[in-house]
C-alpha positions as CSV (number, residue, x, y, z in Angstrom):
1,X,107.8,96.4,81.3
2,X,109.9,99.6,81.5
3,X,111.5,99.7,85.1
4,X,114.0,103.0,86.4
5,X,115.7,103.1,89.5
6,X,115.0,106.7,91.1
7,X,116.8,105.6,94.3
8,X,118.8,102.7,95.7
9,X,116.0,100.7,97.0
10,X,112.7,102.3,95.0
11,X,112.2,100.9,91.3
12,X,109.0,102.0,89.6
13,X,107.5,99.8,86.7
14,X,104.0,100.1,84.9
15,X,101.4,98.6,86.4
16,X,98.6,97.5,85.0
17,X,95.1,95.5,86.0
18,X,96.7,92.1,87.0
19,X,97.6,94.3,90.0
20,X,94.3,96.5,90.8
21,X,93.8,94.7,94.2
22,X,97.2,96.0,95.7
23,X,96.8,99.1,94.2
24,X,93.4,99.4,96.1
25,X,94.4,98.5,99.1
26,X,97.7,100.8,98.8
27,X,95.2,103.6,98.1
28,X,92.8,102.9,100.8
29,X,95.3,103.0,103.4
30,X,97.1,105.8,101.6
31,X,93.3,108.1,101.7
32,X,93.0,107.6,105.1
33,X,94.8,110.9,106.1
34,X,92.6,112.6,103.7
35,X,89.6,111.3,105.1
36,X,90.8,112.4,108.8
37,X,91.1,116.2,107.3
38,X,87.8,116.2,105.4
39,X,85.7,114.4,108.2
40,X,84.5,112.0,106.2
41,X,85.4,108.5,104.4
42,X,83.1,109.4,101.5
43,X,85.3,110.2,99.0
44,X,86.1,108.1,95.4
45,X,89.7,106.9,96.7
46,X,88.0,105.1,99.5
47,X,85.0,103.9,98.2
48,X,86.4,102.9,94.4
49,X,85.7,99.3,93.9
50,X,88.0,96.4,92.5
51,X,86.5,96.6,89.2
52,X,86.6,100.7,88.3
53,X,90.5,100.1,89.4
54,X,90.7,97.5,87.0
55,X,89.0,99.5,84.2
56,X,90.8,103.0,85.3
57,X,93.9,100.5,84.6
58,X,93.0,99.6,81.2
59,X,91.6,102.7,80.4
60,X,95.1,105.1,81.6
61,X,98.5,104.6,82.4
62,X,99.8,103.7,85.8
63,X,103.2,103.1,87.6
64,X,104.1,101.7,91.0
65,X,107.0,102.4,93.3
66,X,108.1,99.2,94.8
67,X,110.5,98.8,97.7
68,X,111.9,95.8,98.3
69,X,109.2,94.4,96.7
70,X,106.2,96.5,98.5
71,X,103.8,98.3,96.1
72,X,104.7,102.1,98.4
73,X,103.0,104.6,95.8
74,X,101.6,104.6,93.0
75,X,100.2,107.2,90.1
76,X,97.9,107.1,87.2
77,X,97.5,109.5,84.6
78,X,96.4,110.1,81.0
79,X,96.6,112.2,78.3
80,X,94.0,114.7,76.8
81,X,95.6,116.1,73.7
82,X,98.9,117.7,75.0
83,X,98.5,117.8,78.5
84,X,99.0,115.0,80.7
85,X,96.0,114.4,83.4
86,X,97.6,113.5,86.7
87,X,94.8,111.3,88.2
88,X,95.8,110.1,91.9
89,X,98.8,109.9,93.6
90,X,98.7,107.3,97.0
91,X,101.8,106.6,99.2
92,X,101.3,103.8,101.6
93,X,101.3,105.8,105.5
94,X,104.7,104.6,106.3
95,X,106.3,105.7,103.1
96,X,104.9,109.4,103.2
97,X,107.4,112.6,103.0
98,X,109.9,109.9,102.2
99,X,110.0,111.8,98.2
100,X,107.6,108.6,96.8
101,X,105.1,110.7,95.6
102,X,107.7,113.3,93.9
103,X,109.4,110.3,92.5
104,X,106.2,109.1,90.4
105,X,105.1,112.8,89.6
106,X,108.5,112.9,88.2
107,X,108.2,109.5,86.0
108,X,104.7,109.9,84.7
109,X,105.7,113.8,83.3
110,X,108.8,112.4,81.8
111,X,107.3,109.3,80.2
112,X,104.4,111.1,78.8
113,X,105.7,113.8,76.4
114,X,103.5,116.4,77.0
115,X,103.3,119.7,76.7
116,X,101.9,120.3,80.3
117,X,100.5,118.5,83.2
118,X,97.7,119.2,85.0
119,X,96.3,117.5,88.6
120,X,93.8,118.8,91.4
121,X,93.6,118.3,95.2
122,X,91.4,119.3,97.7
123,X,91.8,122.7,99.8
124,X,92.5,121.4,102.8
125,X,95.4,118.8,101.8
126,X,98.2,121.3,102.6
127,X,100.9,118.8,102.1
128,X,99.9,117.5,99.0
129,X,99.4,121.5,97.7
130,X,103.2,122.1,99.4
131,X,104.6,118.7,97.2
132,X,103.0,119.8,93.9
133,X,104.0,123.4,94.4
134,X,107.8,122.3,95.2
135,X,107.8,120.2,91.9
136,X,106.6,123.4,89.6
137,X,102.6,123.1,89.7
138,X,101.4,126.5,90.2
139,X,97.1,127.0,91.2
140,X,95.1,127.6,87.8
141,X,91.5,126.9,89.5
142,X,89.8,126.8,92.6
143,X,86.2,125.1,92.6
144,X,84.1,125.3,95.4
145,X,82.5,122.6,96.5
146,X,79.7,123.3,98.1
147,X,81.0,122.2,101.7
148,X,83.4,124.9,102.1
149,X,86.3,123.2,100.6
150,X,87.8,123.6,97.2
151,X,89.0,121.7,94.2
152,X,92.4,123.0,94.0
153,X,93.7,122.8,90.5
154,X,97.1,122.9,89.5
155,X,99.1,122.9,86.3
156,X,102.8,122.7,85.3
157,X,104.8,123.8,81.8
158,X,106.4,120.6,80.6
159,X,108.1,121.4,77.9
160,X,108.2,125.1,75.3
């Protein structure tokens, strides 16, 4: 297992399905916000079972941020020819704005050689839209869906 130390306390290792149960409940609490600004729990973060985390973990790559043992965040991605598909990103409540999230954006582009990243968020997630904006994603795609809301897509130049 490849482990980096982004900051005193944080490491960040690969994780894989052996841990699917504390990276669902990491991204259950962590969707709750979402939820709150969408009006409804209905949404794959919060209704993913056990066993499509376990096969999203043995189908793509993910790493964990750990403090002081804690699962805080976590990320998976994968790639799709030369770019890098950022799938999601949860930080446990407590750990938000705290540069978790930035940290793990940072350590799946750099482990993954790619040309270019790409992610998406919803409309309404300001925050999240603010984080990947401050780390280089710029918009590419806005899909409506249906409700009001958008599917905000966002891409950013890895490497020339």
């Amino acid at each position: 297992m490849n482990t980096t130390s982004p900051g005193p306390d944080i490491t960040i290792d690969e994780l894989d399905e052996s841990g699917a149960g504390e990276l669902l409940t990491l991204q259950r609490a962590a969707f709750v916000s979402e939820a709150q600004i969408y009006g409804s729990a209905d949404m794959p973060p919060l209704t993913q079972t056990l066993e499509q985390v376990r096969a999203e973990l043995r189908e793509g790559d993910a790493l964990g941020a750990r403090r002081e043992g804690r699962l805080v965040g976590a990320i998976r991605f994968r790639m799709d020819g030369e770019t890098l598909l950022i799938g999601r990103i949860a930080v446990a409540p407590d750990q938000q704005g705290e540069g978790v999230g930035r940290l793990l954006l940072e350590a799946a582009e750099r482990r993954s050689g790619a040309g270019q990243a790409e992610l998406f968020t919803g409309s309404l997630s300001e925050a999240n839209i603010r984080l990947y904006e401050s780390c280089g994603y710029a918009v590419s795609e806005r899909v409506p869906d249906g409700d009001g809301t958008e599917q905000v897509f966002m891409r950013k130049r890895l490497r020339p």
